[in-house]
N, C-alpha and C positions, 0 to 999 in steps of 0.2 A: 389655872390652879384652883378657883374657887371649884368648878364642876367637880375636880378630883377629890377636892376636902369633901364636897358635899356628899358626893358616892361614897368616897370611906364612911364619913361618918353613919350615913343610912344604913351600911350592912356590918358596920362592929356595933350601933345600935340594938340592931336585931339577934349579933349573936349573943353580945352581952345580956340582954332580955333571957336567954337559953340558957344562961349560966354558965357559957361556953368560956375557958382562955383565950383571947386571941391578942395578936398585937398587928401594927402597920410593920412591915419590910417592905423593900426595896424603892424603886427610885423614889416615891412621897416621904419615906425615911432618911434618905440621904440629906436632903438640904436643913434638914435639924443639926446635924452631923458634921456636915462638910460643904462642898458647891452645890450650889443650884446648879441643878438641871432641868430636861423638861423629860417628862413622861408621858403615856397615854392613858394609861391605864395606873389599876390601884393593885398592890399584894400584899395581902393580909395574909399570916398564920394563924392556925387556930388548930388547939391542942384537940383529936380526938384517940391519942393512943393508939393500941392496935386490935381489930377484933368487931369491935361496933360502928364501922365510918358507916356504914351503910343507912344508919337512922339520923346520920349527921345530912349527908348528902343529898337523903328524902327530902327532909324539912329545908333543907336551905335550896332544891329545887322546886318545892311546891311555892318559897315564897318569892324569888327571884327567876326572872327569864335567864335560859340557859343561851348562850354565847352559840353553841354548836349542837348539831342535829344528836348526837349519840354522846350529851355530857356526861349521863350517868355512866354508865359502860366507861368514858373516859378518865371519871373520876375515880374511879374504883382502880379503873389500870395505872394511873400517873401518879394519881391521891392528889389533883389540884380539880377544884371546883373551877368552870368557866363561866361566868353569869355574869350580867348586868346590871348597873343600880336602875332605880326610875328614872333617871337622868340621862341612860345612855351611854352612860361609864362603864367600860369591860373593868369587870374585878375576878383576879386570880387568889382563889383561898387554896392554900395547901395545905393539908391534913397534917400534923405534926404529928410524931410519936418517941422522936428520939430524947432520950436525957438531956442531950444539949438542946433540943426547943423546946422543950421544960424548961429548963435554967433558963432561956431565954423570955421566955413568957413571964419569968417572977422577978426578972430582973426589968421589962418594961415600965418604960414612965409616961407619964402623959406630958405630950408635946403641945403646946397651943397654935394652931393652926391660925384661928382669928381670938379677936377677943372672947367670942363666945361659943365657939369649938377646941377641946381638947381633947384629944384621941390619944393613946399607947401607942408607944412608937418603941422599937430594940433599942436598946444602947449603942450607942456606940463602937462599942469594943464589939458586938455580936452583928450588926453591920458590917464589920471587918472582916469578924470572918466568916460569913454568909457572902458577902463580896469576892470573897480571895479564894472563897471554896468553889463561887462558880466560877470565877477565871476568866470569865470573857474581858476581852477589850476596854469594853465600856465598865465592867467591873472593877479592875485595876486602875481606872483611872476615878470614879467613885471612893475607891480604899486611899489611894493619894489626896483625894480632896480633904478625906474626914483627919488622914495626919497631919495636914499642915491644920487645918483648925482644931484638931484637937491636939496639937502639939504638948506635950507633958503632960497632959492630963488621964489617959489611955492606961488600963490596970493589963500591960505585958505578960503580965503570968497568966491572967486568965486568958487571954488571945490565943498567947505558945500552948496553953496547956490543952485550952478546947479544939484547935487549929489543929495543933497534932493529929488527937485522938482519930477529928475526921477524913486526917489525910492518911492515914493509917486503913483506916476502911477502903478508901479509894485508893488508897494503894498509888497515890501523888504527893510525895514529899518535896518534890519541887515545886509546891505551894507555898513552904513556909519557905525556899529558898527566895523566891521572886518577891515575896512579904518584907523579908529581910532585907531584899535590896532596895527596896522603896521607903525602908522607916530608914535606914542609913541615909538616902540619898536626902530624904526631908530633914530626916537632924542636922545633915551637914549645910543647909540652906542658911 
């Protein structure tokens, strides 16, 4: 876990330095939230809207080794940077642009990783539903970690409301059905 803190912090160091938004997602964000698990790697967001990624991309490939032979080209097609720390840590930055990773970027807090690392990390409630929006296996069971620990504490309206929205785009409403039967199955614990 240290290598990972140390990779994150080296390259939200450097975006932050840019003036850049960005925050920690996925797994290094979950065990703030809910269960430990293990990861390999680091995901960071980082807000460049839409129109200029291309000056984002440049800079965060001249200053980090790319992961794969053709990141640029990749990055541009995906909108997720594949690059390295100094340390050897794969880190995945994904280009944000949407309203909801806006909102999510101003609603990050900084988490204390050690005594003397604290990094932005998503809330809670926007790990839920970045979790439930991707849907995998290991996501759904991520979204149950963080409701048993964040039992009561979770702002439902903004979840239903932002959850909707982007199950509406993808055109998967059987997100928030599967959602709902997992916050039922935990309150009823």
């Amino acid at each position: 876990m240290a290598r990972l803190v140390d990779a994150a912090q080296e390259i939200v160091s450097f975006l932050r330095e840019q003036g850049w938004p960005c925050c920690i997602v996925g797994g290094l964000a979950v065990p703030a939230w809910g269960e430990p698990r293990s990861t390999a790697d680091v995901d960071i967001c980082l807000y460049t809207g839409l129109g200029d990624e291309q000056s984002y991309i440049e800079l965060i490939l001249e200053r980090f080794t790319p992961r794969i032979s053709d990141a640029r080209e990749f990055a541009e097609r995906s909108r997720v940077i594949l690059v390295q720390a100094s340390n050897g840590i794969g880190v995945d930055i994904a280009l944000a642009w949407t309203p909801f990773e806006s909102r999510m970027l101003a609603r990050a807090t900084p988490f204390e990783f050690t005594a003397s690392i604290a990094l932005p990390i998503a809330s809670a409630e926007d790990v839920v539903i970045m979790k439930a929006f991707a849907g995998r296996p290991h996501d759904w069971v991520d979204v149950q970690g963080v409701l048993v620990k964040q039992r009561g504490k979770l702002d439902w309206s903004y979840i239903q409301q932002e959850l909707s929205a982007l199950c509406e785009l993808k055109e998967a409403p059987e997100i928030l059905d599967k959602l709902q039967q997992i916050q039922e199955r935990v309150d009823a614990e």
